[in-house]
C-alpha positions in Angstrom: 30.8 126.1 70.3 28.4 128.5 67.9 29.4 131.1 66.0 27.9 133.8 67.8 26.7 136.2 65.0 27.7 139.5 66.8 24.3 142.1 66.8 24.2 144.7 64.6 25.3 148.0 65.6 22.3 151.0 66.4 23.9 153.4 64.1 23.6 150.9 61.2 20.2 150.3 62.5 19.3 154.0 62.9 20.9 154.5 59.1 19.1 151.6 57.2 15.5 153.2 59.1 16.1 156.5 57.7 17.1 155.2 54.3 13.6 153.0 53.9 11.6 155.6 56.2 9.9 157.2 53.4 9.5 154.4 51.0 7.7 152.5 53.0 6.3 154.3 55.8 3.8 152.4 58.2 5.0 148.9 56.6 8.4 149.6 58.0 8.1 148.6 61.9 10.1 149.1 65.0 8.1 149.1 67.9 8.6 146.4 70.8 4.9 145.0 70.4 5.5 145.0 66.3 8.9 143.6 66.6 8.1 141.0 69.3 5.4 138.8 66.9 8.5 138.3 64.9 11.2 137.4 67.8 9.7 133.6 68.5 8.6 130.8 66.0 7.0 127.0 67.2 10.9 126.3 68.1 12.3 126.1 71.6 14.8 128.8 71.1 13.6 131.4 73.1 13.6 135.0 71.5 15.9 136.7 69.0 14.0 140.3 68.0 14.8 142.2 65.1 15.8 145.8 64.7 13.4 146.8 61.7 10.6 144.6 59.8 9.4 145.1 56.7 6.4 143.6 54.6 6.8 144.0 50.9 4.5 143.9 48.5 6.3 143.3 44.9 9.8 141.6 43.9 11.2 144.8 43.2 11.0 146.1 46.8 12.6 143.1 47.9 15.2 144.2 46.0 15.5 147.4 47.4 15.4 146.2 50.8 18.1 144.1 50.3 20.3 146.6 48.6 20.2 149.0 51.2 20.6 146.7 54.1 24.0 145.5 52.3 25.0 149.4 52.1 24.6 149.7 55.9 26.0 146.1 56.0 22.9 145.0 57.9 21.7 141.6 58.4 18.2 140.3 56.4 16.3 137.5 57.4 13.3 136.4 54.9 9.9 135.7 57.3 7.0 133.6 56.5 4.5 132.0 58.6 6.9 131.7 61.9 6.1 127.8 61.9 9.6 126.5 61.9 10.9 124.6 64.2 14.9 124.9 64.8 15.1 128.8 64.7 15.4 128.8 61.4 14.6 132.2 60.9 15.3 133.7 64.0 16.7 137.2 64.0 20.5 136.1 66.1 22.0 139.3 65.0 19.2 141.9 64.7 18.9 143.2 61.5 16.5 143.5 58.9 13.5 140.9 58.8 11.7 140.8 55.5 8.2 139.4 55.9 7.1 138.1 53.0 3.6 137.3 53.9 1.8 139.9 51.7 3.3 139.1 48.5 0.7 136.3 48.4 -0.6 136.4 45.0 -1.4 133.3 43.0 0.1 134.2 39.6 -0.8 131.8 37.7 -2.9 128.5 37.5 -2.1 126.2 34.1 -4.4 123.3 34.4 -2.8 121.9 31.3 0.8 121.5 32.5 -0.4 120.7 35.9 1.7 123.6 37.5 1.0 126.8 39.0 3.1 129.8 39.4 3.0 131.5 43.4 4.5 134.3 45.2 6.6 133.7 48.0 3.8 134.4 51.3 1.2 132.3 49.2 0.2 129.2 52.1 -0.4 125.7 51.5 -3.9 126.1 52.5 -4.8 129.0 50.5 -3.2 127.4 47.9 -5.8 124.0 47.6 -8.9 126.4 48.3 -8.1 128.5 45.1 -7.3 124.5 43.3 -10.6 123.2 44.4 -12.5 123.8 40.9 -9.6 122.7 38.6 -9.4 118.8 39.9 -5.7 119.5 41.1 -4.2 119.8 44.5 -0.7 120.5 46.0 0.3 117.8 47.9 3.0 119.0 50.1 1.4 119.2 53.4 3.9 119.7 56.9 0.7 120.2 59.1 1.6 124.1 60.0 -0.3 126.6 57.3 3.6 127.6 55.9 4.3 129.6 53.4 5.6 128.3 50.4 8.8 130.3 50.4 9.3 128.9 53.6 8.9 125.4 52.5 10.9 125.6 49.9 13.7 126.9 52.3 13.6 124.3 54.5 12.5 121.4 51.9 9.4 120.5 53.0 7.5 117.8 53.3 5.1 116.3 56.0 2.1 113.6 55.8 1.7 113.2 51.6 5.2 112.7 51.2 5.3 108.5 50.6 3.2 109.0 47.8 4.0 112.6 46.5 7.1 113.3 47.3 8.5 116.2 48.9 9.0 120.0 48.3 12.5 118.7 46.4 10.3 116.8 43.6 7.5 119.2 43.4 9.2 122.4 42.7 10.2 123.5 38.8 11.3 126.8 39.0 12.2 129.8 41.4 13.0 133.7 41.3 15.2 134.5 43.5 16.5 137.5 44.8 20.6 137.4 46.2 22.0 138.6 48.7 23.4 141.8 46.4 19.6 142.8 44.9 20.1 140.6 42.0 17.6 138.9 40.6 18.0 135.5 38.8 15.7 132.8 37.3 16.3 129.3 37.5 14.9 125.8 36.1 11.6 125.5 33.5 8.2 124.9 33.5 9.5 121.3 31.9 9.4 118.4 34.1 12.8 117.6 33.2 16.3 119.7 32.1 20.2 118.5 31.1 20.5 122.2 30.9 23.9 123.2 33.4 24.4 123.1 37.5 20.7 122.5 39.3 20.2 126.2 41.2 16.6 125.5 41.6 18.1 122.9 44.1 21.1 124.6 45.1 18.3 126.9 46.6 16.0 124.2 48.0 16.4 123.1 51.4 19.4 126.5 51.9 17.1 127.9 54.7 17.4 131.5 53.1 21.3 131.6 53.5 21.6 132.3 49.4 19.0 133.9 48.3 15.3 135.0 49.2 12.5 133.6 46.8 10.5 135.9 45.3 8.4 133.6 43.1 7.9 129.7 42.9 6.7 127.3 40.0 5.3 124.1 41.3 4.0 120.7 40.3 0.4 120.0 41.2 -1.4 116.4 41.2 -4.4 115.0 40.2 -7.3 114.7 42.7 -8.2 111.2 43.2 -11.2 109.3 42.3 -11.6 107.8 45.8 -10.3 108.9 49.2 -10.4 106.4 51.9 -8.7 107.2 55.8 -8.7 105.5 58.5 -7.8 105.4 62.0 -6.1 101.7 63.1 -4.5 101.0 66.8 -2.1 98.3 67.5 -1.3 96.0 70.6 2.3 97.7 70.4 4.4 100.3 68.9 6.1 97.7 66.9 3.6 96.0 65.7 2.4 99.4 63.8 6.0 100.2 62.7 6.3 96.6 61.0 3.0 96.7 59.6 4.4 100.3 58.1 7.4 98.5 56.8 5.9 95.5 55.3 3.2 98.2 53.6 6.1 100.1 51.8 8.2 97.3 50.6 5.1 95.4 48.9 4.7 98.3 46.9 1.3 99.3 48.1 1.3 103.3 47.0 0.0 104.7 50.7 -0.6 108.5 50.4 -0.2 108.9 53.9 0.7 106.4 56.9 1.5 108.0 60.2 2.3 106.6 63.7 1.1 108.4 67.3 2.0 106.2 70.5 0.2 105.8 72.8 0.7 109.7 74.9 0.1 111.0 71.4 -3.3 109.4 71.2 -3.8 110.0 74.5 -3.1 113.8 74.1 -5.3 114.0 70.7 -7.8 112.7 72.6 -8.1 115.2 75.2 -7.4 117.8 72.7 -9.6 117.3 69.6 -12.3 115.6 71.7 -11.8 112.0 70.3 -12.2 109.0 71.6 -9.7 106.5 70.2 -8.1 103.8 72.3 -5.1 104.8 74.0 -3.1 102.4 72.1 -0.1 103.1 69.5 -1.9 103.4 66.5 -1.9 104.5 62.8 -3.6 107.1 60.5 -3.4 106.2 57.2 -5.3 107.4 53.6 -5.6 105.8 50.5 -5.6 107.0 46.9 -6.8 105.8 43.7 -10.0 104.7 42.2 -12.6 102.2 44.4 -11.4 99.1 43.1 -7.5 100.0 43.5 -8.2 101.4 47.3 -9.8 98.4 48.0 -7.0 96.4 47.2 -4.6 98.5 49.0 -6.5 98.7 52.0 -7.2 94.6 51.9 -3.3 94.0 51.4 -2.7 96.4 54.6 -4.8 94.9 56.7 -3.7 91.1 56.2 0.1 92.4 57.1 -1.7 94.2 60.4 -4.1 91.3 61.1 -0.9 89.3 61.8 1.1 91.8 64.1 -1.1 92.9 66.2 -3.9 95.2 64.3 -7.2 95.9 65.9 -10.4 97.7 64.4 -9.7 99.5 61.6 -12.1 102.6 61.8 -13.1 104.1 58.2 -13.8 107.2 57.4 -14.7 107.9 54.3 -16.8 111.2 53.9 -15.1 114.3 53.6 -16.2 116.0 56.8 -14.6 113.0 58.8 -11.4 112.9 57.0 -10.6 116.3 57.6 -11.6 115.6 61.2 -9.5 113.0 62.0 -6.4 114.8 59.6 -6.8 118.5 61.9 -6.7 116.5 65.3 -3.0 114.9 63.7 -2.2 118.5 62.8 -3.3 119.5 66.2 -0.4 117.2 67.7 1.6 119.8 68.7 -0.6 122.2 70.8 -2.1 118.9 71.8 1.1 118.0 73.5 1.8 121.1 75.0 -1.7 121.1 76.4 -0.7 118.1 78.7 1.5 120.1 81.2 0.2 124.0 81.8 3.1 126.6 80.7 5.5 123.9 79.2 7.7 124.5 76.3 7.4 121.9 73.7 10.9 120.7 72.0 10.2 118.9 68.6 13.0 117.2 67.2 13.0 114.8 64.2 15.0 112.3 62.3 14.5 110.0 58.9 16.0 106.7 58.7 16.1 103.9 56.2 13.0 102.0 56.2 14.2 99.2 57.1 16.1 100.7 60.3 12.2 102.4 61.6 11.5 100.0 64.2 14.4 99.7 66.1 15.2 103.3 65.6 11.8 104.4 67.5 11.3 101.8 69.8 14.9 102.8 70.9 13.6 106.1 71.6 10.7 105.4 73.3 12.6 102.8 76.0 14.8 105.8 77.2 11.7 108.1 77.0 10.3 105.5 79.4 13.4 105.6 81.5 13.9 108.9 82.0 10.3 109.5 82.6 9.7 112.1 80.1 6.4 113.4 79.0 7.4 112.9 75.0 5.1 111.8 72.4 6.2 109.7 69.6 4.7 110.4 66.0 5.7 110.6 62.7 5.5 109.9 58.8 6.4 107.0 58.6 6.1 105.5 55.8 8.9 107.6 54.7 11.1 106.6 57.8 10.3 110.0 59.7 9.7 110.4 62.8 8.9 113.1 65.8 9.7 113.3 69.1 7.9 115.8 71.2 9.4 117.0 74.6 6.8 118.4 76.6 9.3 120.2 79.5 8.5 122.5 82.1 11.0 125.9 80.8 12.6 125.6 84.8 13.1 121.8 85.0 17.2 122.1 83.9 17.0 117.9 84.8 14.4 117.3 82.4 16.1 119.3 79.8 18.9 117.6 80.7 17.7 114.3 79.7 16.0 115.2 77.0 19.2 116.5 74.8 20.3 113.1 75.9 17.8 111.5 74.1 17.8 113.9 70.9 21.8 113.0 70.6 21.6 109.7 71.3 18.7 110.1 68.4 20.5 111.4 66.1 24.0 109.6 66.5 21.8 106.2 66.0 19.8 107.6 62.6 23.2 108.9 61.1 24.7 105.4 62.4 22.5 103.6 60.1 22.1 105.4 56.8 20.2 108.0 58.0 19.6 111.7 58.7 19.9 114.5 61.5 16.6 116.0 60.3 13.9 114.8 57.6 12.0 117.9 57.8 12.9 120.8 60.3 16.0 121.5 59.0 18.8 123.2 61.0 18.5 126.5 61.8 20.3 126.7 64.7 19.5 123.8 66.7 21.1 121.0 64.6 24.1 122.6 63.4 26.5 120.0 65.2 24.8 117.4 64.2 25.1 118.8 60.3 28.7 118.7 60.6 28.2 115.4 61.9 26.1 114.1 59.1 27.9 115.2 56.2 31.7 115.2 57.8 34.0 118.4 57.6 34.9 118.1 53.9 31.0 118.8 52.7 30.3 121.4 55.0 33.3 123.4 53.7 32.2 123.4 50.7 28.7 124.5 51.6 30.5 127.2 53.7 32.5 127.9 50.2 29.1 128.4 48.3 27.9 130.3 51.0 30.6 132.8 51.0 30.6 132.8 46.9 26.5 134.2 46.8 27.1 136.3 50.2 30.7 137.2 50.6 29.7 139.7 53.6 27.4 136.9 55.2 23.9 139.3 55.5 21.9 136.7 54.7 20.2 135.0 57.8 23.4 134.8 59.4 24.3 132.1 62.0 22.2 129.3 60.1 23.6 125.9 59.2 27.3 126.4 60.1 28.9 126.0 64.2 32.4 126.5 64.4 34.7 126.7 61.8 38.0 125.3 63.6 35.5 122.3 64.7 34.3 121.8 61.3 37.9 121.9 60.1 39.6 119.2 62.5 
């Protein structure tokens, strides 16, 4: 059983509109056609409207907003791009949504240090465009266009992540405003710190349960000399996922190496109007200058040669690259293309490298099974992978079969080393499987930091924790 976070009453509602009425005017919104854009994300979870949304514009009316929703003792839930995946900021009580998305200003730019300094509705995309001239880039690239604030609260981290690293190792600093309307600070611009308790972490990855971020410092990387990509299918699924796994542990630094099966090629294909043989197969790039990539890409190709590898098709020039990279970001709508008016269900899990192949290919025998239109894909290279259920919202059997699948997922990763979720977080959707990761003991004392920063439990309530006498037996 779920907490059920119980709604929020009208008259708090109807008190917390007339308190920010004349403050903020036509950027405070309740109408049903306003309120409904922010009631569904790319998650399965159906709809969870707010009471009142509000889109500030500076950190200081983020802190008024917050204030006054704790006098009327109203929940607030921070809003970004509405990409996530397991309702991670869906509105279960009502409330107050703040959407950050025009506090989008990039503050600062410091070549030099190789940082930057961002609000918190500032995208990844936006982001590169502004970075083009300086010969940096931010690497941290999930596929949706999120936010940054939004990455950071779910710890981000997507196709660049074997080289890079994820939203963990590439942010320095944060302001952040708690769940009271105070305002703190924490980390450096330094790459490194001995300096007390880690609260740029505490906040990473907290899914805005502690605090809302107001302002980010991040690490930017070089652009490299050469860029090479490629598109590479294999006779099977584990002949890719070896030729992944015997990549990594030779040390060859892959930027990004991802895996689509077959039904994901074939729905990319129909999609993105590509052509590629309907055959598991991998997208990879390679950084570094000519003479490095060269080597990298020989010392792939001799492990693939030997498991299976056909034609690896190059593309080199920037046009094709970011052809091929869109129709892998396309995966999603792609998927959900292949069965009019279905609901897609992506779920995800990371697991030791060394566990990948048995992990997916277990995976994609019950998927078989069962039937199931679900296409396989993932970063692999970092021992995440993707499972899209493409289900018909009416089919309770298919449903059925498919939370089968996800458990049986997850019990296996966590089994082995691994993880409930390498990227999506857990919102609501995973919260069982959180307690089942980290055991009772751990989750009490996130619950015990939790009700340290926000004693009343305003902030984006419902996320993370299930039931507290489960989590306690």
């Amino acid at each position: 059983m779920h907490i059920a976070a119980s709604r929020v009453s009208a008259e708090a509602t109807s008190s917390l509109q007339a308190a920010l009425a004349a403050e903020f005017g036509p950027r405070l919104l309740n109408s049903p056609s306003a309120l409904s854009q922010y009631g569904r994300s790319e998650g399965h979870h159906g709809e969870h409207l707010p009471d009142l949304v509000v889109r500030p514009t500076s950190v200081e009316e983020v802190q008024r907003l917050v204030r006054a929703a704790r006098e009327f003792r109203v929940p607030v839930v921070p809003y970004g791009a509405g990409t996530s995946l397991e309702g991670n900021a869906a509105s279960v009580a009502g409330g107050l949504c703040i959407d950050l998305s025009a506090m989008d200003r990039i503050v600062e730019i410091s070549p030099e240090d190789m940082l930057c300094v961002v609000e918190p509705g500032v995208t990844r995309e936006q982001l590169n465009a502004e970075l083009r001239s300086t010969g940096l880039f931010f690497p941290i690239d999930p596929g949706a266009n999120a936010t940054m604030a939004g990455m950071i609260a779910t710890r981000a981290s997507g196709t660049n992540a074997v080289r890079y690293g994820t939203m963990r190792e590439n942010t320095l600093a944060l302001k952040v405003v708690l769940p009271d309307g105070t305002l703190v600070r924490t980390g450096s611009r330094a790459r490194k710190s001995a300096a007390g308790y880690d609260l740029t972490h505490l906040f990473l990855g907290s899914e805005g349960t502690l605090g809302i971020t107001v302002e980010a410092t991040l690490r930017l990387h070089g652009q490299p000399e050469t860029v090479l990509a490629g598109t590479w299918p294999f006779e099977t699924l584990e002949g890719a996922v070896h030729t992944v796994i015997a990549t990594i542990q030779s040390g060859v630094p892959v930027a990004r190496i991802e895996l689509l099966d077959a039904a994901a090629i074939r729905a990319c294909n129909r999609f993105s109007n590509l052509a590629l043989p309907e055959q598991p197969t991998l997208f990879i790039e390679l950084h570094g200058s000519e003479g490095a990539v060269r080597e990298q890409l020989d010392l792939m190709q001799t492990f693939g040669s030997e498991l299976g590898g056909g034609t690896l098709t190059r593309a080199v020039e920037t046009e094709a690259r970011s052809a091929l990279w869109k129709a892998r970001h396309q995966a999603l709508p792609a998927a959900r293309a292949m069965l009019p008016n279905s609901v897609t269900w992506v779920t995800d899990v990371c697991v030791p490298i060394s566990h990948l192949a048995d992990a997916i290919g277990r995976v994609q025998a019950e998927v078989e099974r069962t039937g199931l239109l679900a296409p396989i894909l993932g970063h692999v290279g970092d021992g995440n992978f993707h499972v899209f259920f493409v289900l018909a919202p009416d089919d309770e059997h298919s449903w059925a079969k498919a939370r089968a699948i996800n458990e049986a997922m997850v019990e296996h990763a966590l089994s082995v080393g691994g993880t409930c979720t390498g990227e999506h977080g857990i919102g609501i959707g995973k919260r069982e499987a959180m307690l089942m990761e980290h055991g009772p003991e751990a989750v009490q004392l996130m619950r015990r930091l939790k009700d340290a920063i926000d004693p009343e439990g305003l902030l984006n309530p419902s996320k993370l924790f299930g039931d507290k006498a489960a989590e306690t037996r």
